[in-house]
C-alpha positions, 0 to 999 in steps of 0.5 A: 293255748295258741289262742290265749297266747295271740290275746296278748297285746305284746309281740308273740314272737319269742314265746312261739318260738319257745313253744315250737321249739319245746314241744316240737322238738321234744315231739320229733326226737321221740318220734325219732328215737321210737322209729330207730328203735324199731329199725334196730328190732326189726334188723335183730329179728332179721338177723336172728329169729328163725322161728316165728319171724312173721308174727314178730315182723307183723307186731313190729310194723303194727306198732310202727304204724301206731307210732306213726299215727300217733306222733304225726299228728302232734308233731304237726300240732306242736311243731308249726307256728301259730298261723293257721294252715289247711292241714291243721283241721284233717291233723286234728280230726285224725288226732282225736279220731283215729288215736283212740281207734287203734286198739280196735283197727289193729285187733281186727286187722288181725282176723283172718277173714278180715284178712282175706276180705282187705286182701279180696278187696284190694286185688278187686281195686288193683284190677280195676286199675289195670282196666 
């Protein structure tokens, strides 16, 4: 839409600044009310959950990191202005690429020996650091 917009002969100015405003605003408080909403569940699950907090804790942080996922990208689609800028292509790879991945990253990010093996991989990675 961007584009169709810049094809006008007039100035852009106003209509960018209601599209921005629009879209990236309404982006960013739902992107807001849905990370204070997990805060507040994960303080209750603190707070009251004896049994079953980890299960609890990992559902809610997958979810985080699937709301994170999804909204950031938009919110850096729709938010900016029309000028072009160097994140604007790893934005939207990650946008059209990785969304629809999720589902199949976050159930075999539940496996245990897939697990086993990130944790495997990461302490190998760690220990090179260190080296």
């Amino acid at each position: 839409f961007p584009q169709v917009i810049k094809l006008a002969c007039t100035d852009i100015y106003a209509v960018e600044l209601l599209m921005v405003s629009n879209s990236g605003l309404l982006m960013i408080l739902i992107f807001i009310v849905l990370i204070v909403s997990h805060v507040v569940i994960l303080v209750k699950i603190r707070a009251h959950i004896t049994q079953g907090k980890h299960k609890a804790f990992s559902t809610c942080g997958a979810q985080v990191a699937v709301v994170s996922i999804h909204f950031v990208p938009c919110i850096f689609i729709y938010a900016w202005p029309f000028k072009k800028f160097v994140a604007d292509k790893a934005m939207s790879s990650l946008y059209t690429i990785i969304t629809p991945m999720l589902n199949p990253i976050i159930y075999t990010l539940r496996n245990t020996e897939m697990k086993n093996a990130i944790k495997k991989f990461l302490n190998n990675v760690f220990l090179r650091m260190r080296n």
